[in-house]
N, C-alpha and C positions, 0 to 999 in steps of 0.2 A: 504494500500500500504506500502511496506517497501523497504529503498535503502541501497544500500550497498556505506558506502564510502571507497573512499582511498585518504589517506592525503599523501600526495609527500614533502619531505623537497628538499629544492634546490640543484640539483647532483652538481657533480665534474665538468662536461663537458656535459652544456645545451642540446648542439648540437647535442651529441649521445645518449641525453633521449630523444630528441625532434621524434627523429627518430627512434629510436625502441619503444618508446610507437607509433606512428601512421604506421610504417609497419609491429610490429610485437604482438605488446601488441593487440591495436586497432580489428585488423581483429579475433584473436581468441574472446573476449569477443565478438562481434557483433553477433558469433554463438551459444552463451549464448541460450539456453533454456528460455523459461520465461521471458529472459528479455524486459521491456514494452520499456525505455528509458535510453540515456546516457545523462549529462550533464558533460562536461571538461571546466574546468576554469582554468586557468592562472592568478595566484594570482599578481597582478599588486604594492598593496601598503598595507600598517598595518595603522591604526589609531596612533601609538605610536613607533618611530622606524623602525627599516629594519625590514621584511616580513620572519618568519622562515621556510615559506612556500614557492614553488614554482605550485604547482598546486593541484586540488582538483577535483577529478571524482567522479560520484553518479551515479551508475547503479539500476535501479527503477524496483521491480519486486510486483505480485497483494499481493502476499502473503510471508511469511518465509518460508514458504512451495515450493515455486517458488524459492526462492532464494537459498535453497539448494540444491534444484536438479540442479541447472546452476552450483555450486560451485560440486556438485562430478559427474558435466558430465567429458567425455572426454576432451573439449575445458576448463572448467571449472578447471581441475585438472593441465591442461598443464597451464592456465595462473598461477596458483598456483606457480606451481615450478621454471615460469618465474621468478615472485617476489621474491623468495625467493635465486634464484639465481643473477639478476642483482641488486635489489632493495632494501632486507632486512632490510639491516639499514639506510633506510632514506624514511620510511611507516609507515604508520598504517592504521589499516583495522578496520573499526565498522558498523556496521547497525542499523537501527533505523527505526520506525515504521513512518509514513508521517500522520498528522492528518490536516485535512483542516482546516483551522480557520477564 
């Protein structure tokens, strides 16, 4: 299995990420190809200090093989240019493989 993350640093104004990530982010990935599952966290606290983060999504697909086809689908290329148009600088995107332990 492998997920795709996305690390959210804390916006400008909560309120209008709170809301276009769940009516307009939200509905395009869910059409995601491939994808098995979402996890959206709302980073809450840091062990040491204020929290540089504000939230953390993990979109879980069987394969990377899976996961690129949802990333150059249609739905997949429109959340793209979403990010990079509201969200650019306060993201990062990585994936990584899920190993049971």
């Amino acid at each position: 299995m492998v997920k795709l993350v996305v690390l959210y640093k804390t916006p400008e104004d909560p309120s209008t990420f709170e809301t276009h990530f769940a009516n307009a982010h939200l509905p395009r990935v869910k059409k995601w190809p491939g994808l098995r599952k979402i996890e959206v966290a709302t980073v809450t606290g840091a062990t040491i200090g204020e929290p540089k983060l504000y939230m953390i999504e993990e979109l879980y697909f069987d394969d990377e093989e899976s996961m690129q086809g949802a990333l150059a689908s249609a739905d997949g290329k429109a959340v793209a240019f979403d990010l990079m148009e509201f969200e650019k600088d306060s993201i990062a995107v990585l994936y990584a493989d899920v190993k049971d332990v």
